[in-house]
NUROLO-961382 format. One record per residue: x, y, z of N, C-alpha, C in turn; residue in one letter. Coordinates in steps of 0.1 Angstrom, whole numbers, plus 2048, in hexadecimal, padded with zeros to 3 digits. Layout:
XYZXYZXYZA/...
//
This chain:
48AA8DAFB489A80B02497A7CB07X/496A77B124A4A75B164A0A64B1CX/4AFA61B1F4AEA4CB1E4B8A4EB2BX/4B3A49B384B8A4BB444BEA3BB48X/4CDA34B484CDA29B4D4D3A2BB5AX/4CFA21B634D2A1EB724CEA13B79X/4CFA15B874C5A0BB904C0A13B97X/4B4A0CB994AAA15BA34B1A15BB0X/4ABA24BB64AEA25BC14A6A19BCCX/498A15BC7492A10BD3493A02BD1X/4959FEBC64999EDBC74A39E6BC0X/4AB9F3BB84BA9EEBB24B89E8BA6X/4AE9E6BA14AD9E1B954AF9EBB8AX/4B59E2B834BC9ECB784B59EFB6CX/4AF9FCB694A5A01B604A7A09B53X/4A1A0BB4C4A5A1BB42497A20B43X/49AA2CB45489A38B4D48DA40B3DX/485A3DB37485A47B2D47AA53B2DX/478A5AB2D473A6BB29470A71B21X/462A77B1F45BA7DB15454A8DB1BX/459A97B18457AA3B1845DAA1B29X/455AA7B33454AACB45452A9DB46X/450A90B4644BA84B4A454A7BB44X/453A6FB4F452A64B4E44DA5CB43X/452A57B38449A4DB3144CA3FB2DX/455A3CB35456A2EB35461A2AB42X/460A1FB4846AA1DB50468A08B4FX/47BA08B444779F8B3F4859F2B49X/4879E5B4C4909DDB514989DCB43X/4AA9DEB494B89DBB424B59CFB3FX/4BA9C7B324BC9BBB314C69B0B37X/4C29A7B3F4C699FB4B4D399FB4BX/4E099FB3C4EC9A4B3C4F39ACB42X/4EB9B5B454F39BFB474F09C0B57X/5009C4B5E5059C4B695019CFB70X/4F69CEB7B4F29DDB844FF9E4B8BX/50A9DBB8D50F9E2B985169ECB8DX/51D9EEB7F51E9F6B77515A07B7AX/50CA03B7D504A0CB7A501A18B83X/4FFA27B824FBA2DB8E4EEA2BB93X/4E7A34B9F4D9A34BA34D2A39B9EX/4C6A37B9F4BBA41B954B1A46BA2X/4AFA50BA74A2A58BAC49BA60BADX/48FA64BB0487A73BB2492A7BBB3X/491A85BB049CA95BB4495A99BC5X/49DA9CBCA49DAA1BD3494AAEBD5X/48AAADBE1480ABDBE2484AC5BF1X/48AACFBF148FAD6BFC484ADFBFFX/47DADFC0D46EAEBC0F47BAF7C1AX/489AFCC19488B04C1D49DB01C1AX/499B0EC124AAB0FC0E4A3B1EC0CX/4B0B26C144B3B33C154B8B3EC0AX/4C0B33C044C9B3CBF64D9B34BF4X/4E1B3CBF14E9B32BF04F2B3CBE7X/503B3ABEC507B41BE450EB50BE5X/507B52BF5509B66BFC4FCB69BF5X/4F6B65BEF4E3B6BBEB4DBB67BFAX/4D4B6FBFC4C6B6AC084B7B6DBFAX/4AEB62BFE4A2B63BF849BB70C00X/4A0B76C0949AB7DC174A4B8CC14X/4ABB8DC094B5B99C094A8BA3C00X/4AABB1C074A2BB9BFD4A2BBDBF2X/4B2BB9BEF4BABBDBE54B7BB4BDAX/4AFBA8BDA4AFB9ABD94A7BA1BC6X/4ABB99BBB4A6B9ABAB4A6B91BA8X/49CB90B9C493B83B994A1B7EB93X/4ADB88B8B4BEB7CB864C5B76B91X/4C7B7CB9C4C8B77BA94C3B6DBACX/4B8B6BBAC4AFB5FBB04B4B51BA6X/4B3B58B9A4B7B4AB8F4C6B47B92X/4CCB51B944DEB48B964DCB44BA1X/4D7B45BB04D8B40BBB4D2B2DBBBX/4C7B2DBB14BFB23BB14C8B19BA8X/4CAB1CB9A4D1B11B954DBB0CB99X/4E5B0CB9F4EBB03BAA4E7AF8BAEX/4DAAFBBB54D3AEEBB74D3AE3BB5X/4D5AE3BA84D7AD4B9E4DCACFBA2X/4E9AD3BA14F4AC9BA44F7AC5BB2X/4EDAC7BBB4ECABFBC94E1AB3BC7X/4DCAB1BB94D0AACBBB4C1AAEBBFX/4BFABCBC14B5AC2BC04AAAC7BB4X/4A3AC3BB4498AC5BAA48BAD3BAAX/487AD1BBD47EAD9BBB482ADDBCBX/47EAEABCB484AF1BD8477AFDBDCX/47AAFEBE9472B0DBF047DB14BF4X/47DB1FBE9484B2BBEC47DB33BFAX/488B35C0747FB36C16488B42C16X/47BB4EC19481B5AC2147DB5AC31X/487B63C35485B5FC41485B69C4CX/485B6DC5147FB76C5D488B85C5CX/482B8DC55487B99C4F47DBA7C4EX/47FBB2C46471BBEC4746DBB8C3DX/460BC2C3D458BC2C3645BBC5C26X/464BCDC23465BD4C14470BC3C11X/477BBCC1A47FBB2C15479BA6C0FX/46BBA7C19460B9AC1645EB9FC05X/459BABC0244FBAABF945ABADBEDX/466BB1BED471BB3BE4476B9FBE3X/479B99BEC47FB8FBEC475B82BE2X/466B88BE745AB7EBE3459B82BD3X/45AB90BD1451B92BC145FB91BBAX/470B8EBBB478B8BBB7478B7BBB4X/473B77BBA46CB68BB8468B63BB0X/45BB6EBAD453B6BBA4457B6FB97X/45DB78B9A462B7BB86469B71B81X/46EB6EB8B47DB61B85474B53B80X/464B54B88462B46B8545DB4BB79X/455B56B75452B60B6D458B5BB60X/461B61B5F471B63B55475B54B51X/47AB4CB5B47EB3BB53474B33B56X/46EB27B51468B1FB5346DB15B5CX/47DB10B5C485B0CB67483B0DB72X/483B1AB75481B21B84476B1DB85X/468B1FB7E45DB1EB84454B0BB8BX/460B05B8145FAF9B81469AF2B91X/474AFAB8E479AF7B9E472AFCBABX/471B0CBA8467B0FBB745BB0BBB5X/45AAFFBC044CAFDBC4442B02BCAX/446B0DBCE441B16BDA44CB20BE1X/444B28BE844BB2DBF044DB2BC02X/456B29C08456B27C1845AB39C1FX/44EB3CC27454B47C2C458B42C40X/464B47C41463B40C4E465B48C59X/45DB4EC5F459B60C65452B64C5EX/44FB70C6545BB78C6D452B72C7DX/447B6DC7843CB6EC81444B60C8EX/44FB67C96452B57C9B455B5FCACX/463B56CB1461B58CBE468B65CC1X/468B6BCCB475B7ACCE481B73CD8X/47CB6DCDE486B65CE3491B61CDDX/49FB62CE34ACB5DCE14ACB4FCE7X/4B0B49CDA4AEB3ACDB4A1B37CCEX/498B33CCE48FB32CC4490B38CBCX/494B44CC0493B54CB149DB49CA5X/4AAB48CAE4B5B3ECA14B7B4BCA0X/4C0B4BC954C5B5AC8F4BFB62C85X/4B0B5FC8A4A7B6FC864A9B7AC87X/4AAB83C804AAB90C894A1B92C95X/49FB99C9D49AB9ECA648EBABCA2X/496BB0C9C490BBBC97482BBBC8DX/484BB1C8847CBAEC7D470BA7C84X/472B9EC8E468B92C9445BB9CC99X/44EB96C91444B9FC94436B91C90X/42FB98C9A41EB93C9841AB92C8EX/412B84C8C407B7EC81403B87C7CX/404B8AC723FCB93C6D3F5B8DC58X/3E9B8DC5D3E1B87C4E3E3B91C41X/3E4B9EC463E1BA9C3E3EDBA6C38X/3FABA7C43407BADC3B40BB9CC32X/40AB8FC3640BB88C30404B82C22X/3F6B88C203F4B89C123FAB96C0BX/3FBB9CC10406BA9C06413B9EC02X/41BB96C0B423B8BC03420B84BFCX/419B7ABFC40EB73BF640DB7ABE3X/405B8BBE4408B8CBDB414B91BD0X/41EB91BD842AB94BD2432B89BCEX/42DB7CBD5432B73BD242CB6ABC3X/41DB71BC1413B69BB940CB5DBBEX/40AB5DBCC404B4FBCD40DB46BCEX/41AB4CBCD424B3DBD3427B3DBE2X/423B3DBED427B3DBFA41CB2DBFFX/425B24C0141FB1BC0341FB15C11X/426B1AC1742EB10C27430B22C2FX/42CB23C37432B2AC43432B2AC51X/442B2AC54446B27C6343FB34C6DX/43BB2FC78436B3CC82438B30C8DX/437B38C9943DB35CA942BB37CABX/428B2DCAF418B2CCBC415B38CC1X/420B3DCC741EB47CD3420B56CD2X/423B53CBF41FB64CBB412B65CBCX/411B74CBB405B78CC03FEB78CAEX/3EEB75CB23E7B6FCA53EBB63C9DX/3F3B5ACA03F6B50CA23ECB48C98X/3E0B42CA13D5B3CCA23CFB44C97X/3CEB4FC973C0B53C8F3CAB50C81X/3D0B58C7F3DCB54C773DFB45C6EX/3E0B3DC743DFB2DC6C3D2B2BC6AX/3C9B2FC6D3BBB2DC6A3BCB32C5EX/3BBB3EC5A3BBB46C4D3C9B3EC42X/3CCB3EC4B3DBB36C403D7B2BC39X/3CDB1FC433CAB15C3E3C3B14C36X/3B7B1AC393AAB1DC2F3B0B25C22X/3BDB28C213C2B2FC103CBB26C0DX/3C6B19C113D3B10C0C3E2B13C12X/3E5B16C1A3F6B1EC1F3F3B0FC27X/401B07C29407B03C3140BB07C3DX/40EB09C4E40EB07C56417B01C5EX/425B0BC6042EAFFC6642EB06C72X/433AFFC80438B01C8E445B03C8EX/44FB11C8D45CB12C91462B22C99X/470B1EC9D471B28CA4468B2DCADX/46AB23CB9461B21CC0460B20CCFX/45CB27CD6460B21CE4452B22CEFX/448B1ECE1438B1ECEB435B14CF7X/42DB11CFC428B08D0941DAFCD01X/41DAF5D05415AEDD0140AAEFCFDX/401AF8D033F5AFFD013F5B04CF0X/3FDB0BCF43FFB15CE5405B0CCD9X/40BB00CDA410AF8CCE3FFAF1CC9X/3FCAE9CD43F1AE4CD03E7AF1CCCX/3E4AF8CCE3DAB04CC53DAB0ACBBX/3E6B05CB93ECB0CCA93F0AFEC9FX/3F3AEFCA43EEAE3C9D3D9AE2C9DX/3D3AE8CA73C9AE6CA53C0AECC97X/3C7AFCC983C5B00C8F3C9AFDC82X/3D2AF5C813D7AEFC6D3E3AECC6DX/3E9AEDC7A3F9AECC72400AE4C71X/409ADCC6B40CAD1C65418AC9C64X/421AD4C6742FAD1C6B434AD7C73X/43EAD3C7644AADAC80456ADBC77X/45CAE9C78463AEEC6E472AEBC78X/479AE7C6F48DAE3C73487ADCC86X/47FAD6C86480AD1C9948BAC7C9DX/48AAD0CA649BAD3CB549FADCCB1X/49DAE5CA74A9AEFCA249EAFBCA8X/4A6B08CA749CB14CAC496B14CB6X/49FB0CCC0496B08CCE4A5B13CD9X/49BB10CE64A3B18CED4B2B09CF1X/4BEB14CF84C7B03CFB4C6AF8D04X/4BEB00D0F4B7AF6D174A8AF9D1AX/4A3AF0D1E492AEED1E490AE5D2CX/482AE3D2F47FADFD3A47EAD3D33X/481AC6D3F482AB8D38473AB3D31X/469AB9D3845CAB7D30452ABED3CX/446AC4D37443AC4D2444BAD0D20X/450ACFD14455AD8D0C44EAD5CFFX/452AE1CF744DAE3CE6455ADBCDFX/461AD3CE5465ACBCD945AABFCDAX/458AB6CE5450AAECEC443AB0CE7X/43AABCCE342EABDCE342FABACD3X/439AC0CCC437AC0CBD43AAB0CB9X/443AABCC1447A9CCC043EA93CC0X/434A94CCA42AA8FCD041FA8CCC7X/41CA96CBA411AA3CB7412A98CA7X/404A8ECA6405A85C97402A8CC91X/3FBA9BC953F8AA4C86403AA7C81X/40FAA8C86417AB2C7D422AABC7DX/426AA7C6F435AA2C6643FAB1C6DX/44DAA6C6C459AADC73462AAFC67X/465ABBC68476ABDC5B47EABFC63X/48CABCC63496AB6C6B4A0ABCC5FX/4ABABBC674BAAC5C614C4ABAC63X/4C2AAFC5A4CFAA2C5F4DDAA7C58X/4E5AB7C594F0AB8C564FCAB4C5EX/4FBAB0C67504AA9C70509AB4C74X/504AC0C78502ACCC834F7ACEC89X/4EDACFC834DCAD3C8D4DAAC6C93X/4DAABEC934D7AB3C9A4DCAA8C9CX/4DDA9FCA84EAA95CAB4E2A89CA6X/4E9A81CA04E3A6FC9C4D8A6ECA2X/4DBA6ACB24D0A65CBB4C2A6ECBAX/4C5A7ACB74B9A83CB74AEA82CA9X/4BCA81C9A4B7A7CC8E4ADA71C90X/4B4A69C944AAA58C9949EA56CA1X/49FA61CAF496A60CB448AA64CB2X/48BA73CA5480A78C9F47BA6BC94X/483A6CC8F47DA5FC85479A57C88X/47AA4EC95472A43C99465A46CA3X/465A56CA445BA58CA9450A5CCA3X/453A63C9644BA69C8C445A5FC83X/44EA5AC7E44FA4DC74456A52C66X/45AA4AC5C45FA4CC56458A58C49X/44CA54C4B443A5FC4143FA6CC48X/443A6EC4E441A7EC5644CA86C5DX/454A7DC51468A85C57466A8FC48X/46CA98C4A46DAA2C3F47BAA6C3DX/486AA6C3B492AA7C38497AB7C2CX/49EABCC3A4A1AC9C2F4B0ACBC35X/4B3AD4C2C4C4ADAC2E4C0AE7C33X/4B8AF0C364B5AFDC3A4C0B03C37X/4C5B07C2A4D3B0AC244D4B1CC23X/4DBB20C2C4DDB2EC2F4E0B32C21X/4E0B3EC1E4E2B47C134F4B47C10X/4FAB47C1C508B41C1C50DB31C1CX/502B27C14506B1EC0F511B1FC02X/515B16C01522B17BF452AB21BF6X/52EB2CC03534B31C06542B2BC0CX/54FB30C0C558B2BC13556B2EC1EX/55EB2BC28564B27C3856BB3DC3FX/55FB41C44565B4FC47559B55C4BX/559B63C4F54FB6DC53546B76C4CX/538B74C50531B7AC46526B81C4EX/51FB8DC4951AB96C4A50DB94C47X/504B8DC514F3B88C4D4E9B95C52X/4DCB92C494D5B99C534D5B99C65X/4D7B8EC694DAB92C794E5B95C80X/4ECB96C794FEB96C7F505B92C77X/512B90C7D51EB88C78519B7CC7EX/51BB73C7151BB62C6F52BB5DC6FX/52DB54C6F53BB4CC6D533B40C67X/53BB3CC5A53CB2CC5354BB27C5DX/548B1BC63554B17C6955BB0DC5DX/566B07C64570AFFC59566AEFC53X/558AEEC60554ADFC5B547AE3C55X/546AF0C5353AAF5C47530AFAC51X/533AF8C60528AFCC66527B0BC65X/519B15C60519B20C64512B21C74X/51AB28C7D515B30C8A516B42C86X/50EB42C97510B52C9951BB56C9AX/522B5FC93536B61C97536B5FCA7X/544B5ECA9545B5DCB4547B51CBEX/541B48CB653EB40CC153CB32CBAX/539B27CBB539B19CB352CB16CBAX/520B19CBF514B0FCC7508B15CBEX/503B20CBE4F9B27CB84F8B26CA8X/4F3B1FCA04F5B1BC954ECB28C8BX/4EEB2AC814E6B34C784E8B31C69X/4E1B20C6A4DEB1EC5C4E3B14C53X/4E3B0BC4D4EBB01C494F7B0AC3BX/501B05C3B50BB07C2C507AFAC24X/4FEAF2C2A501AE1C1E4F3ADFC1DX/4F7AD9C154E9AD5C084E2AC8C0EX/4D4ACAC094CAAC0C074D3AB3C07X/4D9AABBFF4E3AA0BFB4E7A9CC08X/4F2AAAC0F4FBAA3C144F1AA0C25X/4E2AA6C264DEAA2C2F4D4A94C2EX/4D3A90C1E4CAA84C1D4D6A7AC22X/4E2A7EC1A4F0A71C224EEA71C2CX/4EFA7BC334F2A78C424E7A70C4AX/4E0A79C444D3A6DC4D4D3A5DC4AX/4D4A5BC3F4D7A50C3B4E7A47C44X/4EDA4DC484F9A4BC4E4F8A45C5FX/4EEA4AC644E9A4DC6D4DCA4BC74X/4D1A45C6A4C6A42C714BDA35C6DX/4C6A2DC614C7A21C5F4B6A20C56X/4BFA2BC474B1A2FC454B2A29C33X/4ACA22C2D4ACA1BC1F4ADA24C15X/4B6A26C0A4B7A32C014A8A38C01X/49CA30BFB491A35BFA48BA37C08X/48FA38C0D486A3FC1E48EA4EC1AX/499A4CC1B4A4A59C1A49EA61C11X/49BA5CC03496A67BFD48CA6ABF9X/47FA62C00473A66C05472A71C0FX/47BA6FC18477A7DC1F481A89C1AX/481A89C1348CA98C0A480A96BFEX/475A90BFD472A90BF145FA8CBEBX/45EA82BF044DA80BF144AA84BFEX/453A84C0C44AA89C16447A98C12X/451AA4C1044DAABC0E441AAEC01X/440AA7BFD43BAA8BEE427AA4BF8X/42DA9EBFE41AA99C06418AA3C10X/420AA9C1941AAB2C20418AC0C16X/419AC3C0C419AD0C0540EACDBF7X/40EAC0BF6403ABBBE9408ABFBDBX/414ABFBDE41BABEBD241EAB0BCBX/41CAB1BBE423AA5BB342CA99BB9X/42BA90BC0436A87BC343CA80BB5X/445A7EBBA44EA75BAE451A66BAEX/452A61BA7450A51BA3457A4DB95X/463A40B9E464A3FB9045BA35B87X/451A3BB82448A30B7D442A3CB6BX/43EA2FB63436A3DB5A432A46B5EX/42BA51B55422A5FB5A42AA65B66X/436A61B6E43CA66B7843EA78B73X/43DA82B7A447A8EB79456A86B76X/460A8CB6946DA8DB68479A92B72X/474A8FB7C47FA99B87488A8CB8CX/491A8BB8749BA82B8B4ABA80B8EX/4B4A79B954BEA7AB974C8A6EB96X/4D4A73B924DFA62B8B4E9A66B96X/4EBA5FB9C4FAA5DBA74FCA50BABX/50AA51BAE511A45BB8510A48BC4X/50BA38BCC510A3BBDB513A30BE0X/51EA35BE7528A26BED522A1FBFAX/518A28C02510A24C0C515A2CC16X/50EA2AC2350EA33C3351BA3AC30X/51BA44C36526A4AC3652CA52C2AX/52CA4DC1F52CA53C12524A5EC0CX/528A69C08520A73C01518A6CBF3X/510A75BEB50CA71BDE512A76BD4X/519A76BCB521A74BC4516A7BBB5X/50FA81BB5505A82BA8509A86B97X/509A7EB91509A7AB824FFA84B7CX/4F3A87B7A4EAA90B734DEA8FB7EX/4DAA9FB7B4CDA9EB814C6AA7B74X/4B7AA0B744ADAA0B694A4AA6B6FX/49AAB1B6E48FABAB71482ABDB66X/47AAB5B6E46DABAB5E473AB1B53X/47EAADB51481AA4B4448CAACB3CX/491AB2B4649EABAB3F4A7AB6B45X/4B2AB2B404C4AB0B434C7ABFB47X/4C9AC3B594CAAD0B5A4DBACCB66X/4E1AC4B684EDAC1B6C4F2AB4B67X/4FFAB6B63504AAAB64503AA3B55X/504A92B52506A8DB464FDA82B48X/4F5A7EB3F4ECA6DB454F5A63B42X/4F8A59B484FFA4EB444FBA44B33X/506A3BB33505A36B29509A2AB2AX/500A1DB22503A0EB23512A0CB19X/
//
């Protein structure tokens, strides 16, 4: 049992969430003495549907082992992260099914793991060949829908592949999210550079989001119609957005948001496998990458062509919050119940019977990072210290 004091994130009142086994079992008001501003925040943990690795690990390396997997993941914590989709990403075939059934042992092996990964995100290989939408896919790897070769992942994975990104305008596309939908698989639109035609036939068929949109696009586009426009446009499908203060400018943050609405923003760090790396040159599946000095990873060479976030879930719930004049609980609704509603996973609440996934930090406001005190998973102290009256 653990005794959580703080103030809520969503109306600042100052509470103790106490905890019995993985749950929630009580959540009572501080007595009127005691001073809120003393106290840190209390919220949901944070849910990331597409973090790459972290660390110089790729979830997408062939070389990839279920102890690999467990050091890459625990990290997590201490960004505030609770529950995550470990995303492979556009790679062969022997990397898919090495990278997916290394997955599963790990959730296998600790109950931790199995309680943080929610699922799995595969994001390819099935996308555009084009330079510009590909992003820093390989080339070599980018290949047609295929049902057969994706339940061969599927079972290497156990049934954890829950979300996958594919481009409209690969070939089998269509038939392709049909089958996906009907086995329960999620359905995203990314890496992309289809025609209107082909966006709408592949939302017709099931699909539900738009995976990192503006990102994976070509640099320029016709002023309309384009596939950003059609997905923008498109009430079937919730948007995940990359607010690291590289993939996308303020105005663009804001304009998806007020277009979408606040419940159909999805918020991810798309955190390259050279996250928590320093500032220097590295050796990816597609080439030489560069981490620059302001954490941006690009393709070496060059500072425009981006290939992947270095920063965490956190530092892109700040920013957005910095930037799109968004209420802590909007902010961490979409890092956290939106994703949790488009995938039908467990949302969190701090209320009784709630899931235990929760997080203690200071935040000074706009502009300010989060500062995190402990983060709590299933009802375990897995970072950090709980505060004390």
């Amino acid at each position: 049992m653990l005794q959580i004091h703080g103030r809520r994130y969503d109306t600042g009142e100052a509470v103790c969430i106490e905890t019995e086994g993985d749950r929630i079992k009580s959540v009572e008001p501080l007595p009127s003495s005691t001073d809120p501003s003393t106290l840190p925040l209390i919220a949901p943990g944070l849910f990331d549907l597409q973090i790459n690795g972290h660390g110089g690990t790729w979830f997408s390396d062939e070389s990839l082992t279920p102890e690999k997997v467990i050091r890459t993941l625990e990290p997590h914590y201490k960004f505030g992260i609770t529950r995550l989709m470990p995303t492979l990403v556009t790679a062969s075939h022997e990397a898919f099914i090495s990278g997916f059934s290394a997955i599963r042992q790990a959730c296998e092996q600790e109950s931790w793991v199995e309680q943080m990964v929610a699922g799995c995100h595969q994001e390819g290989p099935y996308i555009s060949r084009e330079d510009g939408p590909r992003g820093a896919h390989p080339l070599q790897h980018v290949r047609a829908a295929d049902w057969d070769e994706f339940c061969h992942y599927q079972d290497a994975s156990g049934g954890r592949i829950r979300l996958v990104t594919l481009a409209p305008e690969a070939d089998g596309a269509v038939a392709f999210t049909k089958k996906a939908v009907a086995d329960g698989v999620t359905i995203a639109i990314g890496h992309t550079g289809a025609t209107s035609e082909q966006v709408a036939a592949v939302a017709d068929a099931g699909a539900r989001l738009s995976t990192h949109l503006g990102n994976g696009a070509h640099g320029q586009i016709r002023r309309h119609p384009n596939y950003i426009w059609d997905q923008l446009g498109d009430s079937r499908l919730m948007a995940s957005i990359i607010p690291d203060g590289h993939h996308l400018p303020p105005s663009v943050i804001r304009s998806f948001i007020a277009a979408k609405g606040k419940s159909n923003i999805v918020i991810t760090c798309d955190a390259a496998g050279l996250a928590g790396c320093p500032p220097g040159r590295y050796e990816a599946a597609s080439g030489q990458v560069e981490i620059l000095e302001n954490g941006c990873i690009v393709i070496a060479g060059q500072n425009q062509l981006l290939a992947g976030s270095s920063l965490e879930t956190d530092v892109c719930v700040a920013h957005a919050l910095s930037v799109a004049d968004l209420s802590l609980r909007e902010a961490f609704d979409m890092a956290g119940r939106n994703p949790c509603r488009l995938l039908g996973c467990e949302e969190v609440e701090l209320s009784a019977g709630s899931l235990a996934d929760l997080v203690v930090f200071d935040y000074a406001g706009p502009g300010a990072r989060f500062e995190w005190r402990a983060t709590v998973a299933s009802g375990a102290l897995r970072f950090g210290a709980l505060p004390t009256l």
